[in-house]
N, C-alpha and C positions, 0 to 999 in steps of 0.2 A: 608711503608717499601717494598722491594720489594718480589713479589712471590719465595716462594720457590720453585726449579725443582721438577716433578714429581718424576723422579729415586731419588731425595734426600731422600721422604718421602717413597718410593718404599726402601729405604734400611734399613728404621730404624729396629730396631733389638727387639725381646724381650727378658725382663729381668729375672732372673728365680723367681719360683713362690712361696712362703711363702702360709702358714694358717694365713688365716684373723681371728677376733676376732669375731664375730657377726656371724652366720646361713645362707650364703644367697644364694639361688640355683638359678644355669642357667636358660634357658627359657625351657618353659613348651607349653601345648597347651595354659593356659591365658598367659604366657610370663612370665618373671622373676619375684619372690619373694623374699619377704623378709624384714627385716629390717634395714636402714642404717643409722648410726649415722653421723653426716655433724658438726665439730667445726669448727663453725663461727667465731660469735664477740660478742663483749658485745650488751646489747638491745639498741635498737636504733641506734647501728652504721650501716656503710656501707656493712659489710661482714655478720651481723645478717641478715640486710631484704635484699639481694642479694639472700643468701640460706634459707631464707625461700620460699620466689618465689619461688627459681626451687626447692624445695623439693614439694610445691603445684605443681607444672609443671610436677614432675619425676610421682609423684600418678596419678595425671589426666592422663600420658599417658599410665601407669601401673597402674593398682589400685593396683595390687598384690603385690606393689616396697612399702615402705612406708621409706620416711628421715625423721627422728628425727633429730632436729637443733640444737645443743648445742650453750649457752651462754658461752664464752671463752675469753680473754684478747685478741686474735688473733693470730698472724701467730705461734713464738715459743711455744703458747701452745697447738696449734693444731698440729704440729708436732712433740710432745712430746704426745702428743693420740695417732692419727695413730700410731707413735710406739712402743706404750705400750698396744694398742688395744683395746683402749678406744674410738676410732671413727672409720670408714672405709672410711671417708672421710673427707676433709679439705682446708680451703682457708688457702694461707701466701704469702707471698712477696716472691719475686724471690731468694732474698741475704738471708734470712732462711733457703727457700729451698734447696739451694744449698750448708749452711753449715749443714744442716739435714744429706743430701746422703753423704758429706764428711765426719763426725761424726767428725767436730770441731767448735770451738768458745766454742756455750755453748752447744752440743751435744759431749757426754763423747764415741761415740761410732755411728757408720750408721745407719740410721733409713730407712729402708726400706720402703721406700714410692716412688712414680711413679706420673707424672703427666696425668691426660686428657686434658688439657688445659691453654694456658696463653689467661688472661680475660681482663685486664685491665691496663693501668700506672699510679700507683701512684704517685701525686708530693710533694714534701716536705714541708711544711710549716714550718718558724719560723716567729711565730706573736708577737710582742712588742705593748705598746700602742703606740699610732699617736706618745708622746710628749716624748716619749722615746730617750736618747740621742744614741743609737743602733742602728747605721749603718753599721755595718757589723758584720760577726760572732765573729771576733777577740775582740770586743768591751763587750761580755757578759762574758768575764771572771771575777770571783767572786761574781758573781750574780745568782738569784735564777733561774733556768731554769727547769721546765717540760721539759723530755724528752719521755714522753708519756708511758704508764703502765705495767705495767713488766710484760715478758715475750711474748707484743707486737713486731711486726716487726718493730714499730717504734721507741720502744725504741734503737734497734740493730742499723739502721740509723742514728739516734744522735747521739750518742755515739762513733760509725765511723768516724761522722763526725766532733767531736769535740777532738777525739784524733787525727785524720789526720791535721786538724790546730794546735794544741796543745795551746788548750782554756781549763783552768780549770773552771769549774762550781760549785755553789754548788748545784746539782744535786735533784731534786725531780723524783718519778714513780709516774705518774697521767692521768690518762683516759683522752678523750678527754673534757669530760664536766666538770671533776672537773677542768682539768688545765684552761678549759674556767671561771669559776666561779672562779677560784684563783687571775687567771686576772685582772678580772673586781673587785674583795675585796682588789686589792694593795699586796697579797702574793706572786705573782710569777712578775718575770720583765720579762718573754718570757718563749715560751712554745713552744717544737714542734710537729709535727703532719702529719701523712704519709698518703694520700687519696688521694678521687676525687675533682675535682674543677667544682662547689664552693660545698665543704664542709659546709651541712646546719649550723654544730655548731657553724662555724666560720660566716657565711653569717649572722647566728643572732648576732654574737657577732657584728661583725663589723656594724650593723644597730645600735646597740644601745648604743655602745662605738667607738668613733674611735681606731682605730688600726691599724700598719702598718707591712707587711711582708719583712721580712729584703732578698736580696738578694743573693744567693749560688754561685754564677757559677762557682766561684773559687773550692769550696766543690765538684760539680759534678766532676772537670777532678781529684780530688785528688782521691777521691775514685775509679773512673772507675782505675787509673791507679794503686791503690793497689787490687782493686777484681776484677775487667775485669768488663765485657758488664751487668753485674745484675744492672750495676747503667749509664743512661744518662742524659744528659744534656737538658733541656725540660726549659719552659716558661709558670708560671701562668698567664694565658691572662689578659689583662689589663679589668679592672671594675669586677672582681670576686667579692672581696672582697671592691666594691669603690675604687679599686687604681688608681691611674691617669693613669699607663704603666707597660707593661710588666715586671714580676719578673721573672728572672732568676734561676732559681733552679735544684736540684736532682730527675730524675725518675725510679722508680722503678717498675716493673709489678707485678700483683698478677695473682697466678697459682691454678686453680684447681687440686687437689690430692689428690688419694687414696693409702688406705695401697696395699705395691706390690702383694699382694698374693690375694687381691679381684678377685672374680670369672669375667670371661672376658667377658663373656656375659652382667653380670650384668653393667660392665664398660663403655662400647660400648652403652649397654641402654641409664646410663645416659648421655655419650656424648652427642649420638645424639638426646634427649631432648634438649639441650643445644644451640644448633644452630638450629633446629626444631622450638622452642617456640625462640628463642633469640629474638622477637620483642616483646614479652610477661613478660621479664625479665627486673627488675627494676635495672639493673646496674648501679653503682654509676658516676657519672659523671665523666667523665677525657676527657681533649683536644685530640683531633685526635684519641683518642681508639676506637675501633671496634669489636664486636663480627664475627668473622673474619677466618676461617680453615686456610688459610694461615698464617696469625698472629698467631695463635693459636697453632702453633705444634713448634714456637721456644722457646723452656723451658731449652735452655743451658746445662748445667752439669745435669740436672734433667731428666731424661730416661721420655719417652712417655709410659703409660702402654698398654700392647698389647692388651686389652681390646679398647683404645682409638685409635692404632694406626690400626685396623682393621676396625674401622668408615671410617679415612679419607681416606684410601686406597680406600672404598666403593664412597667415592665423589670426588674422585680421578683416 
């Protein structure tokens, strides 16, 4: 993508400031303290061991900083912490995010959260078996579909994507590994699933069952054209998952954020741990993603916390 201008990132603004939930004071002579609660993902997904890393990352560079990682369904539940201040920080997809700070979809009201960073693009999976008669999306209507675990980012995805085609389902909420195991026992005919590629769970699944991922590209321009730029048009590269060729689908980025009123020192810390250690952090796999400052500060309708936006000015 291309650089953003210097005066672009010279103008971002900050937002005003809230009390956070959690204790955690500026820098000191040992540097910032404190404790900071970080909803992840469930164990073993991509967003659990992402922010466990950089919570190992934030202490190593602070001892005095300590992140607690919460186990959480992912994005909509973690911006449903930050805003009820039950975290001070949080991984979620962009299209969450962005209905968080508008307080709709399933946020009843603005949730005052800020980003430090967009980290990664997630891409869309919908996986059928090999022998599945499922070639397109319009083909699973009436059939049993994971749309991935409730109050996931990826549920919110589906769910878009299957009212914008107007594909009725009979709808299941299942994490990535139960919909993977629902699969493989004949309970579910497709399942979908919002990450990095290759997605381990799938990467096993597809070694020990065939399976094939059905095409979107149609999906991606429908969505981008009902909620704008939170969703593009991306390509699971060919042999992720043993495919012969390219799959066409919906990407989504995930954004690092904190609740808005987090103290700005402390923010700035973690940023710039963030790209500091970034060759040190296990980030989940995605084609063309970068841990990246440039990349990193376009978070759309989602405000930059002036905590974060005082980093890049600094590498800037």
């Amino acid at each position: 993508m291309p650089a953003v201008p210097r005066r672009a990132l010279l103008a971002l603004g900050a937002s005003a400031v809230v009390t956070a939930g959690l204790s955690v004071s500026g820098p000191s002579a040992a540097g910032p303290r404190g404790v900071l609660r970080l909803a992840a993902g469930p164990e073993g997904g991509p967003y659990r061991t992402f922010g466990q890393r950089l919570a190992e990352e934030v202490h190593r560079a602070h001892p005095g900083l300590t992140v607690e990682v919460l186990s959480t369904p992912a994005s909509v539940r973690n911006l449903r912490l930050i805003g009820t201040g039950g975290a001070e920080l949080g991984l979620a997809l962009a299209d969450s995010a962005a209905d968080a700070v508008a307080g709709r979809a399933g946020f009843a009201r603005p949730v005052a959260v800020a980003a430090l960073a967009r980290l990664y693009l997630n891409h869309l999976h919908l996986v059928v078996p090999a022998g599945s008669p499922v070639l397109a999306m319009s083909q699973l209507a009436g059939l049993r579909v994971s749309l991935g675990a409730e109050e996931s980012g990826t549920s919110v995805v589906a769910e878009r994507a299957l009212a914008a085609s107007g594909v009725p389902v009979e709808a299941r909420l299942l994490g990535t590994a139960e919909s993977v195991a629902a699969l493989r026992a004949g309970e579910l005919d497709a399942f979908f699933w919002s990450g990095g590629v290759p997605t381990p769970a799938i990467a096993e699944l597809a070694a020990r069952t065939p399976v094939r991922l059905v095409p979107l590209e149609a999906v991606a321009a429908l969505l981008r054209r009902a909620y704008g730029p939170v969703y593009e048009s991306v390509s699971i590269p060919a042999g992720s998952y043993r495919q012969p060729a390219p799959t066409p689908t919906v990407g989504t980025p995930s954004y690092l954020l904190a609740a808005a009123g987090l103290d700005d020192e402390v923010v700035r810390a973690v940023t710039e741990v963030l790209f500091r250690r970034r060759d040190d952090l296990l980030a989940p796999d995605a084609p063309g993603s970068r841990l990246d400052e440039r990349y990193a500060i376009g978070t759309g309708s989602v405000p930059l916390h002036p905590g974060a936006v005082a980093y890049y000015r600094s590498v800037y």
